[in-house]
C-alpha positions as semicolon CSV with decimal commas, in nm:
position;residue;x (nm);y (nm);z (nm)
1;X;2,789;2,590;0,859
2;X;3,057;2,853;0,957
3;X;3,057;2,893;0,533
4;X;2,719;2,998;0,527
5;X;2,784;3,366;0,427
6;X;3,098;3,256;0,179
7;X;3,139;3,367;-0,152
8;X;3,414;3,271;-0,383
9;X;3,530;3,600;-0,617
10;X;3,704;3,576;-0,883
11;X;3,876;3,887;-1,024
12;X;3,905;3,977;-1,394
13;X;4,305;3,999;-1,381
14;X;4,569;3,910;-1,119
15;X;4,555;4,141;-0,834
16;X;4,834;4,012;-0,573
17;X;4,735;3,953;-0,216
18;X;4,767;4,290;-0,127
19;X;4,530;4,384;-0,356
20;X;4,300;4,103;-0,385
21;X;4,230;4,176;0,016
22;X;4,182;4,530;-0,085
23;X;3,860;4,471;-0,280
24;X;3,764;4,233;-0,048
25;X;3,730;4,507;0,201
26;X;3,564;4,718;-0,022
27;X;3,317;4,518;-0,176
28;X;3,235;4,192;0,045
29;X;3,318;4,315;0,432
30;X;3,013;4,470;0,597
31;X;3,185;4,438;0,933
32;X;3,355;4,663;1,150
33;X;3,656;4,381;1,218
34;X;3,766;4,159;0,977
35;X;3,950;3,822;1,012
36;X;4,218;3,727;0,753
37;X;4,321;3,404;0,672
38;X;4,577;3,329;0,424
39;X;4,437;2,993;0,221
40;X;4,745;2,833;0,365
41;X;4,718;2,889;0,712
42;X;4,550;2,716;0,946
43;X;4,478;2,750;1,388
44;X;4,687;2,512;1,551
45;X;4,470;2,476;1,861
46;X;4,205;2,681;2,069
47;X;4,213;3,082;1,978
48;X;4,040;3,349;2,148
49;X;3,877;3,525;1,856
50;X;3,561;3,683;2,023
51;X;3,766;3,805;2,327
52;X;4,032;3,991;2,127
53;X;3,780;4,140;1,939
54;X;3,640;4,261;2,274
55;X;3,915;4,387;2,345
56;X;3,960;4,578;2,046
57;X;3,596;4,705;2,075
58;X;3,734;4,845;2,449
59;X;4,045;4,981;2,357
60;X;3,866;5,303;2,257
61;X;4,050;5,244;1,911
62;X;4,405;5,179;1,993
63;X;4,373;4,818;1,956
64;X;4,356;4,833;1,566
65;X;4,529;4,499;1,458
66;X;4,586;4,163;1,671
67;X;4,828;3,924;1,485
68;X;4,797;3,573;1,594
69;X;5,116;3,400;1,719
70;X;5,316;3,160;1,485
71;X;5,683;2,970;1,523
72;X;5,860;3,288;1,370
73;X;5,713;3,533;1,577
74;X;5,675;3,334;1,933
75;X;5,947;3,467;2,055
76;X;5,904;3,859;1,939
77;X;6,034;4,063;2,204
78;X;6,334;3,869;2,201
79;X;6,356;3,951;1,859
80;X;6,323;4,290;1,915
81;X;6,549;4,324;2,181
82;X;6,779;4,160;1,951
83;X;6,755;4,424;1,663
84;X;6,698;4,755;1,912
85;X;6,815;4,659;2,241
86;X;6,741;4,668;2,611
87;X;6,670;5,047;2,586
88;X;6,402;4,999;2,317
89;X;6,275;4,673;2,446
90;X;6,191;4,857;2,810
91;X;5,990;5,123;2,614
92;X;5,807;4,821;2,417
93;X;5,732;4,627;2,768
94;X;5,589;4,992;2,870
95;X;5,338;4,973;2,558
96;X;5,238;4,602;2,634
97;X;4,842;4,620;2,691
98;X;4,712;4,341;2,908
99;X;4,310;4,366;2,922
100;X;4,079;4,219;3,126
101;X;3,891;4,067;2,845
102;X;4,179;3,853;2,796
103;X;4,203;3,688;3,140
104;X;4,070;3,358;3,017
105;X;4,087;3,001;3,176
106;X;4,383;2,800;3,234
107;X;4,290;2,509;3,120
108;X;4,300;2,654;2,750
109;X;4,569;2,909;2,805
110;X;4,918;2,983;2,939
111;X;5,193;2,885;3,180
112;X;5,183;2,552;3,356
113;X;4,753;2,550;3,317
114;X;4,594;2,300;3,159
115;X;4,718;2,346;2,789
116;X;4,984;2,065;2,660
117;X;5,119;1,965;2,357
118;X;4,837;1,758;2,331
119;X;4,573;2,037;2,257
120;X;4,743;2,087;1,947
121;X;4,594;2,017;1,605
122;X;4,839;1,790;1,451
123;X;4,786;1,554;1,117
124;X;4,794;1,204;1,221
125;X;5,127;1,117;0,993
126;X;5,385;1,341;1,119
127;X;5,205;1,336;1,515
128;X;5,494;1,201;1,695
129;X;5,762;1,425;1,515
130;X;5,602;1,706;1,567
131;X;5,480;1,704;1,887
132;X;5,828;1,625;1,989
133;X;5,933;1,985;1,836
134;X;5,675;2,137;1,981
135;X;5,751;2,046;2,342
136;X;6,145;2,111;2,283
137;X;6,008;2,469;2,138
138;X;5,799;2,502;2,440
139;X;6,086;2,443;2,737
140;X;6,325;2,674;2,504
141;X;6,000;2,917;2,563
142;X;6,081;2,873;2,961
143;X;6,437;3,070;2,897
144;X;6,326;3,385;2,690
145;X;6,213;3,760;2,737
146;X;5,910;3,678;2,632
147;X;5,820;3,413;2,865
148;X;6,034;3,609;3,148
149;X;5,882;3,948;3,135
150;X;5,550;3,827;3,133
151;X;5,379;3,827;3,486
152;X;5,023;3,633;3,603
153;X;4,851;3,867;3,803
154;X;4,782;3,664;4,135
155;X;4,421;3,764;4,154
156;X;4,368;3,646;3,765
157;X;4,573;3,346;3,849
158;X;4,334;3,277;4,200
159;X;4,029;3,258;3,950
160;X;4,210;2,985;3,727
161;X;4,245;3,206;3,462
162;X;4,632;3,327;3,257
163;X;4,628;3,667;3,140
164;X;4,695;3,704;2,779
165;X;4,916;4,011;2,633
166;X;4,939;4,196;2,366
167;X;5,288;4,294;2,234
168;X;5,306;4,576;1,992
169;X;5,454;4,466;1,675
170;X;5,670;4,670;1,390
171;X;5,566;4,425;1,141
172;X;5,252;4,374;1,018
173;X;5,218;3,981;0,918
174;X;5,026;3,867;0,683
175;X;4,955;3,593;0,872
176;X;4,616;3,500;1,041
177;X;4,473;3,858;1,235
178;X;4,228;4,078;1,311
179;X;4,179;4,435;1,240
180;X;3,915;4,684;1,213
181;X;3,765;4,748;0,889
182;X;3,788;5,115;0,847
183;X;4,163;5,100;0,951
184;X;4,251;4,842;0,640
185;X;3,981;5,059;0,405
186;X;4,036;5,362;0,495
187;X;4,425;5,370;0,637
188;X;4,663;5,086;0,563
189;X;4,451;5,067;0,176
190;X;4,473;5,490;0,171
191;X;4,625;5,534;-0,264
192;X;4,783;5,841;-0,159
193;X;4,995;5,715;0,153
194;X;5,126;5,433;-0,104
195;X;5,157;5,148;0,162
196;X;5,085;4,838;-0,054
197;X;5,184;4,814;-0,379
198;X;5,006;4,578;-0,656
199;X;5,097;4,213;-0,679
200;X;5,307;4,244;-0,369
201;X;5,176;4,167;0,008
202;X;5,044;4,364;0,270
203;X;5,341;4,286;0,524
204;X;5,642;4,383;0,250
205;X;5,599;4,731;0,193
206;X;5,411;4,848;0,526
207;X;5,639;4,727;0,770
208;X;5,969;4,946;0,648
209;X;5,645;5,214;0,651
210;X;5,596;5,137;1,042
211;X;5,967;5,156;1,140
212;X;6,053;5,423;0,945
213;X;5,682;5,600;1,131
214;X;5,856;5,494;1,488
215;X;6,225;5,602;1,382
216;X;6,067;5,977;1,302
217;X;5,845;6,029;1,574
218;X;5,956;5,798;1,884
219;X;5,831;5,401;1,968
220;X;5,521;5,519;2,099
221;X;5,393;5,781;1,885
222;X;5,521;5,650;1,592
223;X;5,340;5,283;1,678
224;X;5,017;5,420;1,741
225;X;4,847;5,496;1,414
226;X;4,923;5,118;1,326
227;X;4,824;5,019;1,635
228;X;4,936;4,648;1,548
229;X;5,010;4,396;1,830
230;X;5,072;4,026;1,856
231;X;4,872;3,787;2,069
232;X;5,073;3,538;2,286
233;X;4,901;3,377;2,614
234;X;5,290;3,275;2,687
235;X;5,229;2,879;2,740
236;X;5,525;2,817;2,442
237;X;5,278;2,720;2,205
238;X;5,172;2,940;1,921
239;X;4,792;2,964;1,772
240;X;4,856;2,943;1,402
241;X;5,043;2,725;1,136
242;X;5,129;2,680;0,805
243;X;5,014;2,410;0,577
244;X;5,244;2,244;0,322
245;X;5,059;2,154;0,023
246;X;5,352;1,963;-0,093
247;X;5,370;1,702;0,244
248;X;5,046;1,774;0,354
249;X;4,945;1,388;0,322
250;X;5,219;1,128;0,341
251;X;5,403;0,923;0,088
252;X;5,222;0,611;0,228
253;X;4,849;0,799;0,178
254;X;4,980;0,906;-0,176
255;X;5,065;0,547;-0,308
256;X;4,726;0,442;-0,138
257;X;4,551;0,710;-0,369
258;X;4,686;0,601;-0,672
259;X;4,652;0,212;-0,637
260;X;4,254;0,330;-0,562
């Protein structure tokens, strides 16, 4: 069972997320990379955990954080071009990293491969609906930055494979990632640098800390202490999701639970 090493802790008083994942780190991680899931997200279809880790293992510790791509963040570098411009962006493309470890088969990955709406994990009672969205979402992918300043190198492509990027990221979601240990422990969870506060999350007070780190000392200097990027195999689909508690079964499945 992939819950063979679980354990459930409870703490003595309300800690936040922030927190909470704090003393996780201290007192149940024994790894050097951790993988944090929110209890409310969920992977929407095949992720390449082992090879980004890789990757961060290669990166000679540059590689500290890999965010996994969701519907608000699919499209970051257009975001970012938005908010900085075309100045900023072409510094950002500069810092892209594209390693080897993440040239991985097209069948599974990327631009006009294998990988359809179909390879999404999708609940049974909203299939159609969504799947519909997700294919509009994914030809509006066809006519961004991200999609357009993303190049398949022809001898990755000649092996059947997409390469996968990694776009450095000024915010640092909450949402499903990876990161080394030490850098949570002994960095981002550092009392006197003040980057999380108590009750609060991770991603609301450390972000402003990033930008205002990158509006002192320059994109690239500034970015690499955090050394936070976002996956994205640009295919138009995105690897995580968020569950709704509150239409997570349908109105149909409800009435059939409480006639049983």
């Amino acid at each position: 069972s992939p819950f063979r090493n679980t354990r459930v802790v409870e703490l003595a008083e309300r800690h936040g997320y922030g927190f909470a994942l704090r003393h996780a780190l201290r007192h149940e991680v024994s790894t050097p990379y951790v993988c944090v899931i929110q209890h409310d997200r969920t992977f929407m279809r095949q992720t390449p955990i082992f090879p980004v880790v890789q990757s961060m293992i290669n990166s000679n510790g540059n590689i500290k954080y890999v965010g996994m791509s969701m519907r608000s963040n699919l499209f970051y570098r257009d975001i970012f071009n938005s908010k900085y411009g075309s100045g900023a962006l072409k510094e950002l493309l500069d810092m892209v990293i594209t390693p080897p470890e993440l040239a991985l088969d097209a069948g599974n990955y990327g631009l006009d491969g294998g990988l359809n709406v179909k390879n999404m994990v999708i609940k049974q009672s909203s299939k159609q609906r969504i799947e519909k969205n997700l294919e509009t979402l994914a030809e509006t992918f066809r006519n961004t930055i991200q999609c357009s300043s993303h190049s398949n190198p022809t001898d990755v492509q000649a092996l059947g494979k997409r390469q996968l990027s990694l776009t450095p990221t000024l915010f640092w979601y909450d949402n499903t990632h990876i990161c080394e240990t030490s850098h949570y422990r002994d960095f981002i969870f550092d009392p006197k640098y003040k980057m999380v506060a108590r009750g609060g999350f991770v991603e609301d007070k450390l972000s402003p800390v990033i930008t205002r780190s990158v509006e002192r000392l320059g994109l690239r200097q500034g970015h690499s202490k955090f050394g936070c990027y976002i996956l994205d195999d640009h295919s138009g689909f995105f690897f995580t999701g968020h569950l709704d508690g509150g239409s997570f079964i349908s109105k149909i499945e409800k009435e059939r639970l409480k006639l049983g």
